[in-house]
N, C-alpha and C positions, 0 to 999 in steps of 0.2 A: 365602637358602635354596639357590640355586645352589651357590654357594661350598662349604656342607656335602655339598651331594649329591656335587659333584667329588670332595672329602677324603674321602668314606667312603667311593667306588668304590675311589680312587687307593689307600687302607691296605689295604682288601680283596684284589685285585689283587694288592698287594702279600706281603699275608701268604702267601694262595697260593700265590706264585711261590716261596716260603722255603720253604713246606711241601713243595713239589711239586719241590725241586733237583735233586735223584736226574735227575725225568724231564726237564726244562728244562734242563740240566748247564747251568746258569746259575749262578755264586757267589754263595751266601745276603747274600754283605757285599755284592755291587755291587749287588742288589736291594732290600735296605736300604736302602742311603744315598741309591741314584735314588728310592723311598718318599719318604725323609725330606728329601731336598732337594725333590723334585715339590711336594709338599704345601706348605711354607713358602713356596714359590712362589708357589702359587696363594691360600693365605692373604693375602698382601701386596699381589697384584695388585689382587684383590675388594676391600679396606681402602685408603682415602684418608689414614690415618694410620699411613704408613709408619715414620717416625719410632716409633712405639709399639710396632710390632710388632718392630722393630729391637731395639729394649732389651728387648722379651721373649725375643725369641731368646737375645740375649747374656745376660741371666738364665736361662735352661736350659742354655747350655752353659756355665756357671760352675758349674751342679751337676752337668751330665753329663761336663766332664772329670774332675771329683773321682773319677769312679766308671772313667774311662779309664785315671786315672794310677795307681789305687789296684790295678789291673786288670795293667797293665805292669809294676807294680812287686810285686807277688804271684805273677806267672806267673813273670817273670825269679830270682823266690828260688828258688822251687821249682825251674825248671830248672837254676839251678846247683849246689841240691845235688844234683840228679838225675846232673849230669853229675861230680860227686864220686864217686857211689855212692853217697850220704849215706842213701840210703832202706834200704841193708842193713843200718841199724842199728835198723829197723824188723822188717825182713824176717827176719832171722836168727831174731828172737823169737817167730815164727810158725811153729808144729813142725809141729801139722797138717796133712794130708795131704789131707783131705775136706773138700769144697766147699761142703757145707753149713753143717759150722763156720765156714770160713772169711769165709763171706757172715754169719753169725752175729756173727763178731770186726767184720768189717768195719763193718756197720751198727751199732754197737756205739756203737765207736770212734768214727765219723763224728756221730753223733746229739748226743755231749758234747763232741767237740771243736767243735764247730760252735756249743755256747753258749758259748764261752767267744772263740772265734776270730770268726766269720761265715760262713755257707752260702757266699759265692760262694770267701774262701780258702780254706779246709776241703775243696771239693770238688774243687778244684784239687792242693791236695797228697793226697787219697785216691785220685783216680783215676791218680795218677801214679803214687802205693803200686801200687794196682791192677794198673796195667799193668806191674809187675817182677815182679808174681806168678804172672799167667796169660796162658799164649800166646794159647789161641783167643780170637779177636777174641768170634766168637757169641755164647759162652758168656761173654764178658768184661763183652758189654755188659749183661746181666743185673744184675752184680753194680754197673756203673755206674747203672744206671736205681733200683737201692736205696739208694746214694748218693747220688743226688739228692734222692729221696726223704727219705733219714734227716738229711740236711742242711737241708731246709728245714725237717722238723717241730723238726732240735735249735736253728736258731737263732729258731722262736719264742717258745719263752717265759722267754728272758733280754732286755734290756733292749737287750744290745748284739749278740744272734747275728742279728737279720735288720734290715734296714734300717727297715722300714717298724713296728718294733715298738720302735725308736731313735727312729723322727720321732711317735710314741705317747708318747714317754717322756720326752721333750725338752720337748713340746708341751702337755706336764702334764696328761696323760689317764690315764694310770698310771703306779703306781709303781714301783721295782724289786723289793721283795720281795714285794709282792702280787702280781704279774705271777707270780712264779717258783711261788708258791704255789698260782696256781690255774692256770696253764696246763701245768705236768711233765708232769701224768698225761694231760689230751687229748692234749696235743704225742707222749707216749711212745706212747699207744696208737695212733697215726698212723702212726707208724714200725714197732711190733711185729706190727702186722697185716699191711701188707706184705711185712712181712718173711720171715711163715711162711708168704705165700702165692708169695711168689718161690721159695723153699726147695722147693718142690712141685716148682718148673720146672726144676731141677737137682741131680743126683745124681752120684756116684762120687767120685775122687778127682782132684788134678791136680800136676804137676809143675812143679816152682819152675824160672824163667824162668834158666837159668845166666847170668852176664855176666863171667864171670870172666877173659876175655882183655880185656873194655873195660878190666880193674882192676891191671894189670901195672904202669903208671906212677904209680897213686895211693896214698901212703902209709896204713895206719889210723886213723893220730893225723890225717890231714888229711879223712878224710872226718867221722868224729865232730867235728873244729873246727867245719867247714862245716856240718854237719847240728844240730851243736845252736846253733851262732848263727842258723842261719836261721829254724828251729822259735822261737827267744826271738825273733828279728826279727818276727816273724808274731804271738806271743801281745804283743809290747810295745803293737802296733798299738790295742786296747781302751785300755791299763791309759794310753797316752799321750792319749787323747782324752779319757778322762774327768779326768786330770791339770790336762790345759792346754783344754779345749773346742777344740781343733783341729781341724778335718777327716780322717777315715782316712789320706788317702792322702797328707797331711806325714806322720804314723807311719810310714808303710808306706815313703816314698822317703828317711828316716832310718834304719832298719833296714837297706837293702839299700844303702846310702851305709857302713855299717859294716860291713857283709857284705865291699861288694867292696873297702874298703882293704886286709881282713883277707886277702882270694883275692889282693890283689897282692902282699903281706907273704910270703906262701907260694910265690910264681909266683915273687921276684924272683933266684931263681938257677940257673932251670928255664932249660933249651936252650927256646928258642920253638916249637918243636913240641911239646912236654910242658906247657906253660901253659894251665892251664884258667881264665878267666877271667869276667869281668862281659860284657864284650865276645861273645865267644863265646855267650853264653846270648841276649843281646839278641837274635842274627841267629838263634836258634833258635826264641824264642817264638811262637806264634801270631798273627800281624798279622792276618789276614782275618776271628780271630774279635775282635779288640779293634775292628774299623772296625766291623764288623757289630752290637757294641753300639751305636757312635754311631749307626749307622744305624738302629738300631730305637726309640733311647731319643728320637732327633731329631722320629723320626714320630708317637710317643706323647705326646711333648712339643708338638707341634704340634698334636692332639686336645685335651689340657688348657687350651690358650691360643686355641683359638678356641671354647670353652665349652662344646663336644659333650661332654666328659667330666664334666662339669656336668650337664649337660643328662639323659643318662643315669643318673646317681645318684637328680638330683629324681625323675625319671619310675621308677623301680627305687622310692622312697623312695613317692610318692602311688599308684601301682598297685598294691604288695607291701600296705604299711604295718606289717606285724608286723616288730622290729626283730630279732628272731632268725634270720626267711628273709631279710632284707635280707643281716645279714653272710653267712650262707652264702653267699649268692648273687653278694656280693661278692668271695670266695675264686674261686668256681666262674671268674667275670669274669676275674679276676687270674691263670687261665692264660694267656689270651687278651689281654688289655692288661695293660701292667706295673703289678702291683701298688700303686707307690710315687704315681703319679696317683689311683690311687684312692682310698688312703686319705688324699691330699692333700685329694681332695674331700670323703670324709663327715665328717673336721675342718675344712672352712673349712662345711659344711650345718647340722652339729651344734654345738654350743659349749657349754663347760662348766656354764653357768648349766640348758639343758636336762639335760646327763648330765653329773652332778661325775667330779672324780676316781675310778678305780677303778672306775665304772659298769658290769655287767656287759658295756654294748654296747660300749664300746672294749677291753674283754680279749677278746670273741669277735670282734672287729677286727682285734684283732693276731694270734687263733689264724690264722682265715680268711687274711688275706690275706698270714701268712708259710706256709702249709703246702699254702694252694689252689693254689699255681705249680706245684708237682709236678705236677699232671693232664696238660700239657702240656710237651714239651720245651722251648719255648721262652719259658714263665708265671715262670720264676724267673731270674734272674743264675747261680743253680748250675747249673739247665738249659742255658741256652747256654753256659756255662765249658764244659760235660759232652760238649755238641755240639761244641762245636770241638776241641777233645782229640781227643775217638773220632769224629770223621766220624758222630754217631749221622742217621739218618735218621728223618725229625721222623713219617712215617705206620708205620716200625718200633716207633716209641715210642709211638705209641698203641693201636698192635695188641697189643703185650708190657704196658707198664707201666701205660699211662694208666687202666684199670679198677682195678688194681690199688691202685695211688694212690687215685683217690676212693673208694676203700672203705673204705682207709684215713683219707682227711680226712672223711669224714661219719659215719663212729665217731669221731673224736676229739671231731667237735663235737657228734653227741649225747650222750656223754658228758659233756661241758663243764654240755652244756644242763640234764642228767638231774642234777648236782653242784649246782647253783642253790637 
């Protein structure tokens, strides 16, 4: 009992201190990772069967580097094509001059590449889009917060656009055409209603970002190479998992393996000052937000394995007992603790013999807990991808988007509910 009280001051604590960065000027990754190493700490100490908790560890971080390396090698595409220009082949196609379309295009865009792709790559190459389009940061971040947004609701209800609607689909709870069938239209009206209510929050027009002295050294034919192998690098990632059952992020570190042969093929008769490379992008990516995943995924992961996350479902599961406020409630949860625990737990509580396949409770499972992250900036993978990019500040995000989102996700799932 100890034990737990320690772990749930220490996440608390913790979480705070990630909320609260701004005023702490403390780095959200070093307070993660002190989180998620504290905690396993003190796990191991309290437990005489060190040995056990050893091989737990080393089982969560055989599934949390998957999500590191898939993470490195997603950020590193995108900014090489970034530093091609690769995205003005995007850009150019955007005539628009008004902001409202433009968040219109963008959430769009974002909502369907995202089933096809995944919310955390997806958000990654739009907000990158994003940031070639529009100076003000302010007003930038708006358009980032409906991106996060349109990215969790578009990769729930395909099989393979959000994680925990993949470990649904794998785990024979659903299927894939059924899934797409009944979750579009929650998932869309998730996305569409924030989307008009963001559009409220922004008016006029805005002027395209020039970069046109960065692009003096870079041929046309080499940015289109780079921009459309890396885009195929990026959609191969699905079509190669369901191929071979491999893990994303072999897709993803074969993609950008093909990338940069193709960056050195093109570098190799460039004066070294003109070589834009794989290299180059590596030292450019975001490290503090790739640690600050293990750091929070290590701490979540250390809730799961010492049964509190368990613990919380059952008590959620005999308090609630209607199976429709459960999943809500589950989503709502899932800004707050990572999703992917959770719905670990209501598949090892529930089993198929109680709810067969397709069962209405595992499709309002996978609406809830791919589209409930949004509330928070930091409930989904796209959300912190979104954080580390834009420096968003996590009590900015609640004041701007966070109503907005759940107005969004409890329309979808009455909706869902009201379609039954």
């Amino acid at each position: 009992m100890a034990m737990n009280t320690i772990i749930l001051i220490a996440f608390s604590i913790g979480y705070a201190l990630i909320a609260l960065e701004i005023k702490v000027k403390i780095n959200k990754a070093a307070i993660a990772l002190f989180t998620g190493g504290f905690i396993w700490t003190t796990y191991i100490l309290f437990k005489s069967d060190s040995e056990e908790i050893v091989q737990q560890l080393v089982e969560h971080i055989g599934s949390i580097s998957q999500i590191i390396f898939f993470l490195i090698g997603a950020m590193t595409i995108v900014e090489l094509i970034d530093s091609y220009s690769g995205f003005d082949v995007i850009t150019k196609q955007i005539k628009t001059s008004n902001k409202r379309i433009l968040l219109l295009i963008l959430g769009i865009i974002t909502f369907f590449l995202s089933s096809v792709l995944d919310n955390l790559t997806t958000t990654i190459v739009m907000v990158t889009l994003t940031r070639k389009l529009l100076n003000d940061k302010n007003e930038r971040l708006l358009f980032v917060g409906m991106i996060v947004i349109a990215a969790n609701s578009g990769g729930a209800w395909t099989p393979i656009g959000d994680v925990t609607t993949t470990m649904l689909w794998i785990g024979g709870r659903i299927t894939s055409v059924n899934i797409i069938q009944k979750l579009f239209l929650p998932s869309l009206v998730s996305m569409i209603i924030p989307l008009l209510l963001i559009s409220f929050m922004i008016k006029g027009n805005f002027k395209k970002n020039d970069h046109s002295n960065q692009e003096s050294n870079i041929l046309n034919f080499e940015k289109r190479i780079v921009f459309f192998i890396g885009i195929a690098a990026l959609i191969f990632v699905p079509i190669f998992k369901s191929i071979t059952h491999l893990p994303p992020f072999m897709g993803i570190l074969i993609g950008l393996s093909v990338l940069w042969i193709v960056t050195e093929l093109l570098n190799k008769d460039k004066a070294y000052e003109h070589k834009i490379t794989v290299t180059n992008a590596l030292r450019k990516i975001d490290i503090p937000s790739v640690l600050f995943f293990l750091g929070i995924l290590l701490a979540v992961a250390a809730l799961e394995s010492t049964g509190l996350l368990s613990s919380l479902a059952r008590t959620l599961s005999e308090s609630v007992g209607n199976l429709k406020t459960i999943a809500v409630s589950l989503g709502i949860l899932s800004a707050i603790i990572d999703n992917v625990p959770l719905v670990a737990a209501s598949m090892g509580m529930y089993d198929l013999q109680t709810f067969p396949t397709d069962h209405y409770f595992w499709e309002l499972i996978a609406y809830c807990a791919g589209t409930g992250g949004s509330i928070l900036i930091i409930g989904s993978a796209a959300g912190v991808a979104a954080m580390g990019i834009e420096k968003i500040d996590f009590f900015w995000y609640i004041k701007k988007i966070s109503l907005v989102a759940l107005i969004g996700y409890l329309s979808g799932a009455f909706l869902y509910i009201l379609l039954l």
